[in-house]
N, C-alpha and C positions, 0 to 999 in steps of 0.2 A: 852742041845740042845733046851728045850723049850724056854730058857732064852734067848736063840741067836733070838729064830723065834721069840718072845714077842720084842726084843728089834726092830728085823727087821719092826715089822709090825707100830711099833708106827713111827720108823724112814719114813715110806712109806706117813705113814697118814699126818704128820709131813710135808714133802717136797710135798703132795695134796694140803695142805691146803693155803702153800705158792706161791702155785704156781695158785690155783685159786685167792689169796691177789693180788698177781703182777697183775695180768691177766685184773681182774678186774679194777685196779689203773688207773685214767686216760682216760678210755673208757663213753663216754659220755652215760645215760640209750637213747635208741631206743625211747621209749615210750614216751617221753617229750623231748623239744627241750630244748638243752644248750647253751645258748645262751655266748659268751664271749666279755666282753668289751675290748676297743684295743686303750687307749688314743693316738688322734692327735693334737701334739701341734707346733705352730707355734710363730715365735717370731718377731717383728721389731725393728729393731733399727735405730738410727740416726746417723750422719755422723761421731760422735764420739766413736760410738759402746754402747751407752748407750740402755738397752730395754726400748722402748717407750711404747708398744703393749704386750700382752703375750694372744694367744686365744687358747680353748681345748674345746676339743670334746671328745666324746665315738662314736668308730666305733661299729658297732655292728656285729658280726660273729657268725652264727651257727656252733657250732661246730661238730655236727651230720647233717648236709647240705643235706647227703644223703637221708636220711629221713625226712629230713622236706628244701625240693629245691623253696619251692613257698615261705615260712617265709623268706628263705635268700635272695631271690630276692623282696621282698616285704619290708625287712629292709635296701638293699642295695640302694632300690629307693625311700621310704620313710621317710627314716632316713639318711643315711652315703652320701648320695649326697647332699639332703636339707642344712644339715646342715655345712656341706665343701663349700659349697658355702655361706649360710649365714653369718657362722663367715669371706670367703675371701672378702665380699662387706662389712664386719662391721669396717674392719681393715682397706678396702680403705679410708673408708669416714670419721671412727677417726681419721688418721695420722694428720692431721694438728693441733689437737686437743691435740692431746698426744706429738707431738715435743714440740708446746709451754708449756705444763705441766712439760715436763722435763726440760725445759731450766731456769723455775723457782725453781721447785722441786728435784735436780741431784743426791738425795737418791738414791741406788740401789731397795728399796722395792715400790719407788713411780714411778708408769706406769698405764695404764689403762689393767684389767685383764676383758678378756670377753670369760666367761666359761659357758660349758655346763656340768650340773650336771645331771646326771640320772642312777634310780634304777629301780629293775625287781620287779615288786611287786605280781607275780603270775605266775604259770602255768599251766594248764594242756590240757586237746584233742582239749579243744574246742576255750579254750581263751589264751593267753598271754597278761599281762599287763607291762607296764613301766609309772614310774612318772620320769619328771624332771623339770629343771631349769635352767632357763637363766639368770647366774650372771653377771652383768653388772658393775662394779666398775670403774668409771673414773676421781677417784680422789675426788670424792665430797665427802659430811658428811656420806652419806649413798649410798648403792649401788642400781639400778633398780633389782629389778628380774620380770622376766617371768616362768609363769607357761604351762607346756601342760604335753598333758599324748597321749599316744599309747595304742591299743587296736588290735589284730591278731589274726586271726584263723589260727592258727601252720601249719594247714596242708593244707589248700588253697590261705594263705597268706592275706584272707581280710580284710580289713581295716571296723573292727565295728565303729559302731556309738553309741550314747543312745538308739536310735531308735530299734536298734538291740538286746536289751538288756533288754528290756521291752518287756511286755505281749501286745497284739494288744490293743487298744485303752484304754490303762492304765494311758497315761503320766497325764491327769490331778488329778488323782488320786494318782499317783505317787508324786506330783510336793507339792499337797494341803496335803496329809493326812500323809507323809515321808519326802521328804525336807525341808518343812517349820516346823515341829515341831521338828525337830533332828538340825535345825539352832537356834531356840528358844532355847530348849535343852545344847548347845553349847555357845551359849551364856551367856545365864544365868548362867551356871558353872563355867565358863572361867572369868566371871566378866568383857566380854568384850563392849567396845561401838561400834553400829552400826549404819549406816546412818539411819537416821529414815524411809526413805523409800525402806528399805533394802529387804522387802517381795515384793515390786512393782519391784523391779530389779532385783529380783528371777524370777519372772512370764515373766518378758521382754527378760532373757538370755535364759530359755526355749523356749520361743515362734521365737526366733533368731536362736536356734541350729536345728528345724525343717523350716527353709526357707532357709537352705545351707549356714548359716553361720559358724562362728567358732566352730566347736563341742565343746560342753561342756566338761569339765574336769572331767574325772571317769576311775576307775582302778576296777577291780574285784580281787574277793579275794575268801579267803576259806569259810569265814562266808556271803558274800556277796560283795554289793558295796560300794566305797569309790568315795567322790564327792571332788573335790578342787573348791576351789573361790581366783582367784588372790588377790594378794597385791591391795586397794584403789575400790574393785571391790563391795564391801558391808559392808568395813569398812575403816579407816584410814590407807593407807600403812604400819604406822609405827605395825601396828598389825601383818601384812605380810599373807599369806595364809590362809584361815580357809578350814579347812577340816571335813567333815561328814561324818560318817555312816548310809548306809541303810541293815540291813541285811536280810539274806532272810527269815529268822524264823520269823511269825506274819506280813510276806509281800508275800505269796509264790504266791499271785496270780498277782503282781506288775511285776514278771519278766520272761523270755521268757523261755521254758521247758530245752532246749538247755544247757541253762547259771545253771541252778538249779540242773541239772543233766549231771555231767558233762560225759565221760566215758574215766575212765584213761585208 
């Protein structure tokens, strides 16, 4: 008898434990938003059904929407419209570009391909980051890219800047005493060349990103910030992105309490 109740009770635990497995599977955590990419791609062809054109995107969907309604409307108008419409005016004004490529080129691999690459590089209460990239390939020796990044507060949907993300009148301190010596830093490890006046076009892209120009390019992360500098922006294209870190440890007074403490 006890052998039956012994076997019964593992059997119970057994079909518990499976059954909080399934339960679980699939259900996005409340606490963090999960965000799912949902590639849209569209294709052109020409009169002979060749693809001239091939453009892609990441839509972006919460998957817990319920809990985070301000992110999904804030990705839906910031990201998944922008960019449906940028690559449908990039396809209009290539076509004539990419017919006559094909009519020289009538390879199935040679078309102009204009994608949009991008990753989640972070989450939690306060921020959500993404990096990507606008691959531009239109046949030439090498392809353009673009760079941008996204910055969100999950739960009100808005759209950070640097500004937001720094301690109140930190930036020149920020700019002088972390950017410019983690580029120095980066450089000199990387062995790479830089426009000799690559620290004056530091100072100029800052002092741009505070007069409503192009936000600067930065993601937050667990240890801190990460800065991008496009392709030809502070060195030769052919170098392609330089990226740096600023973390928060030995900068804790550089950035905004907010961002430093986050609360998952």
């Amino acid at each position: 008898m006890r052998k039956i109740l012994l076997s019964l009770f593992v059997l119970i635990c057994t079909l518990g434990t499976a059954s909080v497995c399934l339960a679980d599977e699939g259900i996005p955590n409340t606490d963090l938003p999960s965000v799912l990419m949902q590639q849209q791609t569209e294709e052109f062809k020409n009169d002979k059904g060749q693809v001239c054109i091939r453009t892609e995107y990441n839509r972006l969907l919460v998957k817990n929407r319920e809990a985070f309604p301000a992110l999904a409307e804030a990705l839906e108008e910031k990201h998944n419209r922008v960019w449906k419409e940028k690559l449908a005016a990039a396809l209009e004004e290539s076509k004539p570009d990419a017919i006559e490529l094909k009519k020289n080129r009538p390879e199935d691999y040679m078309y102009f391909l204009l994608e949009e690459r991008l990753w989640q590089k972070h989450a939690d209460r306060n921020v959500i980051s993404f990096y990507g990239e606008f691959y531009q390939n239109r046949g030439g020796a090498r392809p353009d890219i673009e760079i941008y990044t996204y910055n969100f507060n999950p739960v009100t949907g808005k759209s950070y800047t640097l500004h937001d993300a720094l301690a109140p009148r930190e930036l020149a301190n920020f700019v002088q005493n972390a950017v410019k010596p983690a580029l120095q830093q980066y450089k000199e490890k990387n062995g790479l060349f830089f426009y000799d006046n690559y620290l004056t076009i530091v100072d100029e892209l800052f002092a741009k990103d505070y007069q409503g120009e192009q936000p600067l390019n930065w993601v937050w992360g667990e240890a801190g910030m990460t800065l991008y500098f496009g392709p030809d922006v502070l060195a030769p294209r052919v170098i392609g992105p330089v990226e740096i870190a600023v973390p928060v440890k030995g900068f804790e007074h550089l950035f905004n309490e907010q961002f430093k403490n986050p609360s998952r």
